[in-house]
N, C-alpha and C positions, 0 to 999 in steps of 0.2 A: 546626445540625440539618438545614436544608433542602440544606446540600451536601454530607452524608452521605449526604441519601435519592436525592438526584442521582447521589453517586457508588455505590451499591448499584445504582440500579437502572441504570444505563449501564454499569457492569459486567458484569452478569447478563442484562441485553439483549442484547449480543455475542454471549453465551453459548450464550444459548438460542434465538437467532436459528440460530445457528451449526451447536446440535446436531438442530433440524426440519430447516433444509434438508438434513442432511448425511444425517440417518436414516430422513425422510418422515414423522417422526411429529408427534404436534400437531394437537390438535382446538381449532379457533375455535367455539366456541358464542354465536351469535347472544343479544343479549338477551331477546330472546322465545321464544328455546328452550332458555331456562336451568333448570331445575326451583329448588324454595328454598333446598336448600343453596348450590347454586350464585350466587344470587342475592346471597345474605347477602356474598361474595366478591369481586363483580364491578364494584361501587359503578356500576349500571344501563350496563356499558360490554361489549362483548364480551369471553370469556374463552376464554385459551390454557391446554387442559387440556393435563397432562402426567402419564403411567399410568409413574412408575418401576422398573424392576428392580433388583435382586431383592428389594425389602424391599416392593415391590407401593403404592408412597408415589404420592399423588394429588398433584400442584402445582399452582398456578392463578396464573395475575395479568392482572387486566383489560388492556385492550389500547387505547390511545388513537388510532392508527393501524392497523389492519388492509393490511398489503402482501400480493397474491397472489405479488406476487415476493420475498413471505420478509425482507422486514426491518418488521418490525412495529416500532411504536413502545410501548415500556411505559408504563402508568398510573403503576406503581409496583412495587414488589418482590415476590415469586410471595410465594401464604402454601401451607401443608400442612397437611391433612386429617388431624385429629387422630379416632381411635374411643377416645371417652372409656370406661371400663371401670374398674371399683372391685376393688380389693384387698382380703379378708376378715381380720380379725385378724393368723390363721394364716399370711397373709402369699401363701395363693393365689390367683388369679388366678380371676376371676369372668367366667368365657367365656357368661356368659346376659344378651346385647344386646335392648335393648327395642328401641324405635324406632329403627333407624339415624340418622334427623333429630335426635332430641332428646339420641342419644349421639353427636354427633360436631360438631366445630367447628374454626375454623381459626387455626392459631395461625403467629408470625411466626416466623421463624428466622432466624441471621446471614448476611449473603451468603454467608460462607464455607462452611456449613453447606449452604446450596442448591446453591453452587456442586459442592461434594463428591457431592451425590445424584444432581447429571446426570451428569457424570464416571462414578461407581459404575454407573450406567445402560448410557453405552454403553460401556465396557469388558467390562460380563458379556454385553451384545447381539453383542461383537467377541471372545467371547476364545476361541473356539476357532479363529480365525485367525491370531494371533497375538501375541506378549508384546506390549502394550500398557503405557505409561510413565503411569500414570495419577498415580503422585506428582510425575513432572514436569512434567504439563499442571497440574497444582492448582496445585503451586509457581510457575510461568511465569505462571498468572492470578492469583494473589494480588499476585507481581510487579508486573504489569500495573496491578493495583486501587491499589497503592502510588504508583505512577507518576504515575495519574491522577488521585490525589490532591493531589499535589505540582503536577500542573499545575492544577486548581482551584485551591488555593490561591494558586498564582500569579496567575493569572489571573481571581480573583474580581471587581476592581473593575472589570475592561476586557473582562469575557465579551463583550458587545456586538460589541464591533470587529469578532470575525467575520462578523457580517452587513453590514457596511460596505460601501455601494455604490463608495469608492473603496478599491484596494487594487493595491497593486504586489506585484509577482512575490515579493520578501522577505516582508512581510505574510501572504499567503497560502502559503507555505510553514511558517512557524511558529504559522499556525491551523489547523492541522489537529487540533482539539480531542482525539477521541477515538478517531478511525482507522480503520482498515477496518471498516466496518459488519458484517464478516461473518466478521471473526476473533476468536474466543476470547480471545485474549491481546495487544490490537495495541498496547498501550505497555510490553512485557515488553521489555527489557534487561538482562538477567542479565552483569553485570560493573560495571555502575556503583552504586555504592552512596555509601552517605549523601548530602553535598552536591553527590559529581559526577553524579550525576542530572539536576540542574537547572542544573549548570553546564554542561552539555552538550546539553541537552533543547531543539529547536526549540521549544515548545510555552510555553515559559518566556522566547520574546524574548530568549536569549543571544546572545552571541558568543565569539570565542576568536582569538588568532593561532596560528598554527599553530608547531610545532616542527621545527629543522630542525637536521641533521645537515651537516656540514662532510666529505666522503667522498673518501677516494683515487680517481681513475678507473679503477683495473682493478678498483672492486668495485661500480662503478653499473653498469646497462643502462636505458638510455635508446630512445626513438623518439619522431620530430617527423615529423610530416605537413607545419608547414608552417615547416620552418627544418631547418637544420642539427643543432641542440641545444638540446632544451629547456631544461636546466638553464644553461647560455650565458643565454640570454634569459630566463630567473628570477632568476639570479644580478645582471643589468642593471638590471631592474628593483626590486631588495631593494636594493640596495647603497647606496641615499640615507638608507634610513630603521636602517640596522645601526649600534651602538654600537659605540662606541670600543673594546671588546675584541674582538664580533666582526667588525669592519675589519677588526682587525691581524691574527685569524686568516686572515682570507679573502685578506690582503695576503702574507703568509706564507705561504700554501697556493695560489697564484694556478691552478696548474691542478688542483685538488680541485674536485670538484661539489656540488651542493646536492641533498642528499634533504629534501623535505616531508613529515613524520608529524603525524599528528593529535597533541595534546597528551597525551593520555591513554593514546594507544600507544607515544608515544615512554615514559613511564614502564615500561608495561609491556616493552618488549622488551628496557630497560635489565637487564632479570633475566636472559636470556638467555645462554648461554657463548658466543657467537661475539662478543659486544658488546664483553664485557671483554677479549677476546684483539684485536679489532681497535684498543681503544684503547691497548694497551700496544704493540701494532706503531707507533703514531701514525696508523693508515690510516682515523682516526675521529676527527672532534672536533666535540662537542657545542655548536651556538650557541646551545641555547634557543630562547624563542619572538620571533618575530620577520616583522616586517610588517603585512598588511591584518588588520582584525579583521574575519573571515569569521560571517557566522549558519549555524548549521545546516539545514537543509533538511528534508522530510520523512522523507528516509531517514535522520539523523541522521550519519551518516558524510560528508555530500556537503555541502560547505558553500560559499557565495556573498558574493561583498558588491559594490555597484555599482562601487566602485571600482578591484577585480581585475581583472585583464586575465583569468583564466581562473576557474572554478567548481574546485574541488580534491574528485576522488570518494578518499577514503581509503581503505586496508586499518585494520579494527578489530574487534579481536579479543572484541567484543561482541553477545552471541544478541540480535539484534530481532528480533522475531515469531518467525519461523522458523528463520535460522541465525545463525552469525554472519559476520560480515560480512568475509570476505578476498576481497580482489581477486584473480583468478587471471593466468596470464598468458593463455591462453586468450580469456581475455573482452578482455583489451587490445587481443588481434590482430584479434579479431571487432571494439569499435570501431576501432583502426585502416583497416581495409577498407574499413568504413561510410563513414568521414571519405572516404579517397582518391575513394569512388563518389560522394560528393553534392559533393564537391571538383571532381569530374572534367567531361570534356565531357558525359556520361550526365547527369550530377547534374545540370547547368545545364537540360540538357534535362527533365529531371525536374519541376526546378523552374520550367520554363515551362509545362506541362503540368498540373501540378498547380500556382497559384499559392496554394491556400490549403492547404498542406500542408509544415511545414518539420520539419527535425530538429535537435535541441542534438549537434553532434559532439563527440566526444570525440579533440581530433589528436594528444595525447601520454600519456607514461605514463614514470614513473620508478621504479626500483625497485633493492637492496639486490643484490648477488652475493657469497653465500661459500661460498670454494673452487668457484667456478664453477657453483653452484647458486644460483636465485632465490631469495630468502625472501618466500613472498607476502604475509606479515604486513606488508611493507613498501611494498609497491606502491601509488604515489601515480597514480592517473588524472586527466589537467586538459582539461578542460570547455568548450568555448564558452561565454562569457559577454554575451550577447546585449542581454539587456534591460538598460533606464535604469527610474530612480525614475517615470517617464510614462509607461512603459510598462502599459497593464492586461493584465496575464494571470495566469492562475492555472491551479493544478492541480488536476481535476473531483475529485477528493476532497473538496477546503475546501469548493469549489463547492456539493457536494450536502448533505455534511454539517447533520443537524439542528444547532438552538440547544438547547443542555443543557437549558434551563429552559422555554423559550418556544417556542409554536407557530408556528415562524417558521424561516428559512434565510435564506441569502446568494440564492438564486433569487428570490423575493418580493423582496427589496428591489428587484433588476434589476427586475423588474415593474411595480413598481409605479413606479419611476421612468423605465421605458419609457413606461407608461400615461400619465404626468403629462407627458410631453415632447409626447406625439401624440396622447394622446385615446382612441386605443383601446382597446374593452373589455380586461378584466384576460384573460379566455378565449382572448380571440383572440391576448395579445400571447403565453400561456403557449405555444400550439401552434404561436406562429411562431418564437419561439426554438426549442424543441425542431428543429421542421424546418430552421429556419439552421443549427444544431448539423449535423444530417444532413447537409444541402447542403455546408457548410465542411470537415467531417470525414471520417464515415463513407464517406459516399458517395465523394469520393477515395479513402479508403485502398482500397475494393474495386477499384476500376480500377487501381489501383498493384498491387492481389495480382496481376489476373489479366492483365495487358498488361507486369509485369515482374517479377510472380515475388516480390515485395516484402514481408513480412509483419510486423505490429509487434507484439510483443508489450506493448502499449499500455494497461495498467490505469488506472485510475483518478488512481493517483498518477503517475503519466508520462506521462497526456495532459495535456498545459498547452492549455488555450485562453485565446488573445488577445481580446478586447474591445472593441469602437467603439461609445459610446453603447448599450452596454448589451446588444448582440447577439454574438455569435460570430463572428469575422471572419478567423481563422487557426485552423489547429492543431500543435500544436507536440509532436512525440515525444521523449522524450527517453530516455537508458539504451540505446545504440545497439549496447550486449553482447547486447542480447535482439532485434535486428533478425534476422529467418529470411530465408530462398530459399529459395524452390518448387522444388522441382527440374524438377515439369510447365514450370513457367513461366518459370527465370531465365536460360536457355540461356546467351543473347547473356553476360548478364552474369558468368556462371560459366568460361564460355570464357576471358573478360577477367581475371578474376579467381580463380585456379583454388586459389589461396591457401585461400577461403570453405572450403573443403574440407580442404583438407588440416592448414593450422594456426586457422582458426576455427572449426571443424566446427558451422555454423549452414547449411548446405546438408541441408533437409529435405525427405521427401514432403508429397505433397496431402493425405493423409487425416492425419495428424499434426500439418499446417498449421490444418487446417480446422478441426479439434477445439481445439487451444488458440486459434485465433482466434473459435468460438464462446464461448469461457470470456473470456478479456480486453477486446476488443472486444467481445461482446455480455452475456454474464451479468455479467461486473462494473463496464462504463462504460455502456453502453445502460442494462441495467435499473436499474443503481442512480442513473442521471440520470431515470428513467421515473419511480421512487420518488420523487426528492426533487422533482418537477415537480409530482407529486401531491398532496405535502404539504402544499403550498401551498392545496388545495382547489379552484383554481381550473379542473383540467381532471382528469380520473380517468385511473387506473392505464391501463383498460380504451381509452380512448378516444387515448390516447399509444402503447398495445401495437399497437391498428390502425393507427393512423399508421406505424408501423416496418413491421409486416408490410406494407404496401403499398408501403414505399420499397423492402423485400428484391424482392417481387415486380415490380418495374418494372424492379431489375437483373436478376431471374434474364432477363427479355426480350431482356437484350442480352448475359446469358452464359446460354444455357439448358445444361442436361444437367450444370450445376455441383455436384459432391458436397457444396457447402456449402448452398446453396439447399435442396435435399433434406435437409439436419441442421436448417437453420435453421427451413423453414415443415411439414416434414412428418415428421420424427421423432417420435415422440408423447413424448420426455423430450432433454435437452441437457446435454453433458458438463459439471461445477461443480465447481472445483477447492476440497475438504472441508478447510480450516484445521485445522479440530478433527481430524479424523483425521489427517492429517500433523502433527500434533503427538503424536497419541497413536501414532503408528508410531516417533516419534523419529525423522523423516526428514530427513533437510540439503539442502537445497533446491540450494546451490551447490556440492556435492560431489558429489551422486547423478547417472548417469546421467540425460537429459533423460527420456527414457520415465519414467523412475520414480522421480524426486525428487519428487514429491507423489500424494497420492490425490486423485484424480476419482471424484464421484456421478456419478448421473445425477439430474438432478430433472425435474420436471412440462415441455413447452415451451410457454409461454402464449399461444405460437401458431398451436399446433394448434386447427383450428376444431372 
């Protein structure tokens, strides 16, 4: 029963997280300015009222955390305001209400049921904009609700771990309990069903070897940043651990290459009509799966193991969250670039410059050609694979991440085991970490935007920060297909590389820049490490918000007259990129033009004085 109510109310939380900030709606009612109906609802804790359209439906549910920055933590599951009214024999309806108090009480409903009312909500608030998919936002979070069920279950006896003051890079990629704090649907996987759920699922401690294809070379396309041939030097490194039939393939086919498919894609694309036509040419032959048993990673497609000489980002033909997930060739050439630049004499220089700022390249990519067309369902991307089991680092995701059950996170434990090393009040260590955070991170990557043009599209789940005794001591970007140039700022480097343009098209302006770098770097890893800092109790939302506005303000000093400076401290609202509505648009994030593969709010800036 209690990992029912866990799992109701973390679903619904999302949700309704989701649907305030995206719509501005949502009244907190203090407990002392609750009147008694409200009272009787709120088990003495503040309450998130909710006035839905168009059935005019009241929701409620106390609030165990109050965030000005919109991710509140639920008591429990919302109830609805029922107006009790009595039926006559006749069977009509008795519209003569005595006391609104004494006719009306509140009664529980299924998640599924709540979930439906907010949906119904803001589809009639949107719909004279346009068709709205509201049966497939319900269906994607019901999805979702299943998901995280299967990973509760998994994970009942070991919930703990994730707040575990020791954790390596793998660990903390497959704790990412419950996922973006501010999407609607963030364990929806539409395509995996039954057990491959959880055979594939980071969240469940899996692994998997990968599957691989035996391929004629006039139907690969390959590129190696730092060799000749990547599948050459995949094929060197597999070939200790290949069985006796496929040896004798690979002995018999000596110049054929190795295509890597996830397992579950290689099934699927086996239905395909170019598959069976290249096996009957012989220009195909299937080795099954074979090699490292890689874990899945946060994004579930990208998977790792210390033992790999590379990270494998997959094509899979599976909707998480938002789309699903094909590698384009586009994005390859965009990390190609990346690699050769931080590869390059630039990049050394970079990285003298910047020493606590590193990125995971991606220097290769593999992929399928029929009849001289790419098929992107195929395209294997490989990874720098950096860290050892010693390594601490993790991705600010797991990092902030609440404990399902418990008033606790992974930051608190660092805390408190700071505290216990040195003595320091718990106060003072919380607001030094946040400021090493700043100092390690933020504050580089700004001088990287404006001195080379550099921009990261850097969320929560692609910032990795490194760890020494429990402080921030690196930061690490990773997903180098989302690395921008300024076009104000990348001159030097755009001259060098005119490529960025022409077949990476990540050559952006400043105000395009600035905007989604207020959403990634500041609304979704700033505030949601401000949130989980607070959680802890030991320093307030409020007093970590002034801390950053005084860091922005110390840079705009040394870049004045900066259009981001002006979004960040004196916009009176900041661009937020709405989950829920780009779901409810039916948008494809990796398909749509960059301007308008998702919808952006505007919500409140908390740093308008």
């Amino acid at each position: 029963m209690m990992q029912h109510k866990t799992l109701d109310r973390l679903t619904l939380q999302n949700l309704i997280n989701a649907y305030c900030f995206e719509t501005g709606l949502g009244d907190i009612i203090a407990v002392e300015q609750q009147d008694d109906i409200q009272k009787q609802a709120s088990q003495n804790k503040p309450l998130l009222v909710l006035m839905l359209l168009p059935s005019n439906t009241v929701m409620v549910v106390p609030v165990d955390r109050v965030s000005q920055l919109g991710q509140h933590r639920l008591a429990g599951t919302p109830l609805i305001l029922n107006k009790q009214v009595s039926i006559r024999a006749d069977s009509k309806l008795d519209t003569q209400l005595d006391d609104p108090l004494q006719n009306s009480r509140w009664i529980k409903s299924s998640a599924m049921s709540l979930a439906s009312l907010i949906i119904e909500d803001i589809v009639h608030r949107y719909k004279d904009k346009a068709t709205l998919d509201a049966n497939g936002v319900l269906k994607r979070w019901i999805e979702s609700y299943e998901g995280l069920q299967i990973i509760l279950e998994h994970r009942n006896d070991e919930i703990d771990d994730i707040i575990d003051y020791q954790q390596d890079f793998i660990q903390t990629e497959q704790n990412l309990i419950y996922g973006h704090a501010m999407h609607p649907t963030p364990k929806g996987r539409a395509g995996f069903y039954g057990a491959e759920w959880a055979k594939y699922a980071p969240e469940t401690s899996s692994k998997t070897q990968l599957h691989y294809w035996l391929v004629h070379p006039s139907c690969i396309t390959e590129e190696f940043v730092d060799g000749e041939s990547i599948t050459t030097a995949l094929k060197s490194k597999l070939q200790a651990d290949m069985s006796g039939y496929q040896q004798q393939l690979v002995d018999e086919h000596p110049d054929y290459k190795l295509l890597p498919l996830h397992p579950w894609q290689a099934r699927f694309l086996q239905q395909q009509p170019w598959y069976q036509k290249l096996l009957e040419k012989g220009q195909l032959f299937d080795l099954g799966e074979l090699g490292w048993y890689l874990h899945p990673t946060t994004s579930v497609r990208t998977l790792a193991a210390f033992d790999a000489p590379w990270m494998f980002k997959l094509s899979l033909s599976v909707a998480i969250t938002n789309s699903v997930r094909i590698n384009l060739p586009k994005e390859c050439k965009r990390g190609m670039h990346a690699c050769r630049i931080w590869r390059s004499d630039y990049g050394t220089q970079l990285k003298t410059e910047y020493p606590t700022i590193a990125v995971l390249n991606d220097p290769a990519w593999i992929a399928l050609r029929v009849d001289g067309k790419i098929i992107d369902e195929t395209i294997c991307i490989l990874r720098d694979n950096p860290f050892t089991e010693d390594t601490q680092v993790t991705n600010l995701a797991s990092l902030s991440q609440d404990h399902p059950t418990r008033f606790t996170n992974r930051l608190e434990t660092l805390f408190k085991s700071i505290h216990k090393r040195t003595d320091e009040p718990l106060e003072q260590v919380a607001i030094q970490w946040f400021d090493t955070y700043l100092q390690v991170g933020f504050i580089p990557l700004i001088h990287m935007y404006y001195q080379h043009g550099i921009g990261f599209e850097v969320h929560q789940q692609n910032s990795l920060i490194e760890l020494k005794d429990g402080y921030p001591t690196k930061f690490w970007a990773r997903d180098n297909q989302g690395f921008g140039y300024i076009a104000e700022y990348a001159t030097p480097l755009i001259d060098a590389y005119p490529e960025l343009i022409s077949e990476g098209e990540c050559v952006i302006p400043e105000d395009f820049a600035d905007s989604r770098f207020a959403y990634y770097l500041v609304g979704n890893s700033i505030f949601g490490l401000i949130t989980a800092i607070a959680r802890t109790q030991l320093v307030s939302e409020e007093t970590l918000i002034t801390t950053f506005k005084e860091c922005l303000m110390a840079l705009e000093q040394q870049y004045p007259h900066r259009s981001l400076f002006d979004l960040l401290l004196r916009s009176p609202t900041l661009p937020f990129k709405g989950n829920l509505l780009t779901r409810l648009y039916a948008l494809d994030e990796l398909t749509a033009p960059v301007e308008t593969q998702s919808i952006y709010v505007d919500i409140p800036n908390p740093m308008m004085t």
